[in-house]
N, C-alpha and C positions, 0 to 999 in steps of 0.2 A: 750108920757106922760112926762111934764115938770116937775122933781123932784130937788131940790135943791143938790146938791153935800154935803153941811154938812149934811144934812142929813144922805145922804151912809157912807159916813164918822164916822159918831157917831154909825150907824150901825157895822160898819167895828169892831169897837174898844168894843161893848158891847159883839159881837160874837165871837170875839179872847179870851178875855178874860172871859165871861159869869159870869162878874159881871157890874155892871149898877158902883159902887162907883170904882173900876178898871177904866171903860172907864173914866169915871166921870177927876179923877186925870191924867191920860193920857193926858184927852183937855183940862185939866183946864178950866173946866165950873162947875157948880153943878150936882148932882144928878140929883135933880128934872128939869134940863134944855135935861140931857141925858135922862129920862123918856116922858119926853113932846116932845122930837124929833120921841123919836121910835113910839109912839103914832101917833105924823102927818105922817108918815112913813108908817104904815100899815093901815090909812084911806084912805091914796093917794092909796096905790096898794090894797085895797081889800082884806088884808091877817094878820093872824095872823104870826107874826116872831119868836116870844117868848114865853112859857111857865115860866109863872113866882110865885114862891114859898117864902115863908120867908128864905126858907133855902140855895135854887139856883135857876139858872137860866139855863132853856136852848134854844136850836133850836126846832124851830118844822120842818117838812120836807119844808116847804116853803122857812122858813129860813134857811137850809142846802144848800136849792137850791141855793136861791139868793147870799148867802155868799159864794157860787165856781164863781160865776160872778164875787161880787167885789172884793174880797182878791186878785188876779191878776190886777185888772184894781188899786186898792191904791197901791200894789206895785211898779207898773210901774209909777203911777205919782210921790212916793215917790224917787225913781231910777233916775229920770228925773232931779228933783229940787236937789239932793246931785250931778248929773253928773255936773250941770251951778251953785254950789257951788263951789265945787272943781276946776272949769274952773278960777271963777271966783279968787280964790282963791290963783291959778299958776300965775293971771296975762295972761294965756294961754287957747287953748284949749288944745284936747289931741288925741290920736288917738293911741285905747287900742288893742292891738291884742294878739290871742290865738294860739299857734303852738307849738309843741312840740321839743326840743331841736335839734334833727335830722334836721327838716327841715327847722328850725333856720338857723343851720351853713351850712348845706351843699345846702339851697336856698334861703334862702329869706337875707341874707347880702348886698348883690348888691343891692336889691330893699328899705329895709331900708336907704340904702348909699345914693338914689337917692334922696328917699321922705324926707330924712333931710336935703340935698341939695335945695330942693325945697320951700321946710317951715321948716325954721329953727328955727322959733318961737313954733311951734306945738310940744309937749311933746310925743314921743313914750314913750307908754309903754306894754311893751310885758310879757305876762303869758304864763309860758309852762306847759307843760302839756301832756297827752296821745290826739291821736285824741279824743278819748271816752272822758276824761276829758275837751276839748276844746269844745267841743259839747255840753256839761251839763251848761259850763260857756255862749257859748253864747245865749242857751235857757234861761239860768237866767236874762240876758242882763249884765253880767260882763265885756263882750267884745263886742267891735264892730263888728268884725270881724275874723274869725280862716282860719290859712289854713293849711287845713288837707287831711288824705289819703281817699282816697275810694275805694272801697265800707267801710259806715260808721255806722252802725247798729243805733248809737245814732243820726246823723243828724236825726230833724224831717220837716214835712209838710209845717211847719212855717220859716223855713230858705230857701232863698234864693241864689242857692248852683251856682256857674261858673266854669267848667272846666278851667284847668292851662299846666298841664304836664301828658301826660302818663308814664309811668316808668314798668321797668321790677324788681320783685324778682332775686334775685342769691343766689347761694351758692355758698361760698369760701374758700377755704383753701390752708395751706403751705406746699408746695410738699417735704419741706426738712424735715417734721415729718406723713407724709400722702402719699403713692403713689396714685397719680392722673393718673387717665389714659384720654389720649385724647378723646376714645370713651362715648358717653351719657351714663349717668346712670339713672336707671329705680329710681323710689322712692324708690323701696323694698330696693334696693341699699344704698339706702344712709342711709339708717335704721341702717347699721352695723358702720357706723360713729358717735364719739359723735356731736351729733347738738347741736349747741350755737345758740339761738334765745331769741326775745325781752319774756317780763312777758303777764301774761294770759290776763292781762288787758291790752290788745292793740289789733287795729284793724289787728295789721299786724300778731300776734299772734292767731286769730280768722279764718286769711287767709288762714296761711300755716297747722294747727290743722284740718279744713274745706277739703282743698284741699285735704292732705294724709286721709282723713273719705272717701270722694268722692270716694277713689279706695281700700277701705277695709282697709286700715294700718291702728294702733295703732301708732300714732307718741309720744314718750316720752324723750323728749329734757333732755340733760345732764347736760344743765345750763342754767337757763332763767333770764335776767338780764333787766335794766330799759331803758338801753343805746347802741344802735350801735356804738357807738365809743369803748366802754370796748369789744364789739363783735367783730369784729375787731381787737381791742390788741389780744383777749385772743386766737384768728384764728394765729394770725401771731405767738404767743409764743408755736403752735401745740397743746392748747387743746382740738381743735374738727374742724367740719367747721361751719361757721357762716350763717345765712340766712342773708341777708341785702337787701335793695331797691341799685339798680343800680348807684342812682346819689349819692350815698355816695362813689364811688370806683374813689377817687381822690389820682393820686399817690401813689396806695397799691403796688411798686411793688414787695413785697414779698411774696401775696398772687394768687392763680389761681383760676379763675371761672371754676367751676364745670358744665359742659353739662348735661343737664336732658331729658330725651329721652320723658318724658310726657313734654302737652303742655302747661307752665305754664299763666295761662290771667295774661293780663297787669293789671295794677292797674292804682289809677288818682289821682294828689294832686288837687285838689277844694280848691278855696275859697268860705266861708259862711258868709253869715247875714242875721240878721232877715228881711225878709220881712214886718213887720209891723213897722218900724221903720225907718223914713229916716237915708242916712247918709249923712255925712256934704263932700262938695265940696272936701275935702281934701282926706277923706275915699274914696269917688269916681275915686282918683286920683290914688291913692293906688291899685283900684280893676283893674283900667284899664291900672297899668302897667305891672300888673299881668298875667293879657289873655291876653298882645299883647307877651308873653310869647313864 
């Protein structure tokens, strides 16, 4: 069925706002141009869209149906023409990515270093964020691109996910306010330690809460903070021991990894994008210097 696109359009803006003089002033058209489209609109499909009143206006179930179809598809053309304004705008294009501070500094530096080396005309612009937060942005299409931890409860169906780096969890702490003993410690064990670990809202927070569930513990962290780098300080000044991913433990040497007699799974930082979405030769460039990894 060939339908005219202003059409869906004029729909789009009476159904957001469920007033016909609303959409009206939105497209700057009249009323009665916004009335005479919904009309050829539900001749073409066979359907009534609207219940219409002197006093309001609403959906009927046809039109609740149809209006979860387009309110996504005018966003996305709406997101598309602001992305080649903004482009146009820089003079540049851009290449937007999503990753949270940690994996900012303690990996992805070298790779930005490369890719602006590379195209030094192209605008990085980098959002941080929680994995969980970088997941939501690139389902919105805020970002091109995230790379984040896994497993990631919010990655969905529609992203397009590439393995990058496996990595190991640890606990660390400083033997001059903690005695560490060489031999593993069971979980129950580490229980009697104050734990310093990232806030609820993180995937890696989800992990280690998951994991001590898995063997009956009650894990309740002493200090839950935003930042592995403050995790880290507050390990090395003896407030507690820290949970941290591995490739953060550059030059700690004041602190010792802790042996865990349970077998902790690796985790994976992945990069993501939408699958429904090309990305530009640049963004490609990006992903493939990633997993040569």
């Amino acid at each position: 069925m060939d339908i005219n696109y202003e059409l869906y359009k004029v729909f789009y803006y009476v159904a957001k706002t469920l007033s016909f003089s609303e959409a009206a002033a939105s497209l700057f058209i009249s009323q009665s141009a916004v009335s005479q489209s919904i009309k050829v609109l539900e001749t073409n499909l066979s359907q009534t869209l609207f219940i219409r009143s002197t006093k309001k206006v609403t959906l009927t179930k046809e039109g609740e149906l149809l209006f979860k179809h387009i309110e996504p598809a005018i966003n996305l053309i709406s997101r598309g023409e602001n992305q080649l304004l903004e482009a146009a705008a820089l003079g540049e294009s851009q290449l937007r990515l999503g990753a949270s501070d940690t994996i900012c500094r303690y990996f992805l530096v070298p790779y930005l270093e490369d890719f602006h080396r590379k195209y030094p005309d192209i605008h990085i612009k980098v959002t941080n964020g929680t994995s969980f937060q970088c997941a939501k942005m690139l389902e919105a299409n805020e970002v091109d691109i995230i790379v984040t931890n896994s497993p990631n409860s919010a990655l969905v169906n529609s992203m397009y996910i590439e393995p990058i780096l496996e990595f190991q969890d640890v606990f660390i702490g400083n033997s001059d306010f903690f005695p560490i003993k060489d031999e593993p410690y069971t979980l129950e064990e580490l229980l009697q330690y104050p734990i310093l670990m990232l806030t609820k809202h993180s995937t890696t927070s989800e992990f280690l809460h998951n994991l001590f569930l898995q063997h009956s513990l009650d894990l309740v962290p002493a200090i839950e903070l935003s930042s592995n780098d403050l995790l880290i300080d507050l390990a090395k000044i003896g407030l507690g021991i820290a949970f941290i991913p591995d490739f953060c433990l550059k030059d700690q040497s004041k602190l010792v990894t802790m042996k865990v007699s349970e077998t902790l799974p690796t985790r994976k930082l992945v990069a993501a994008y939408n699958s429904n979405i090309p990305l530009s030769s640049a963004a490609k460039y990006f992903i493939e210097q990633l997993t040569q990894q």
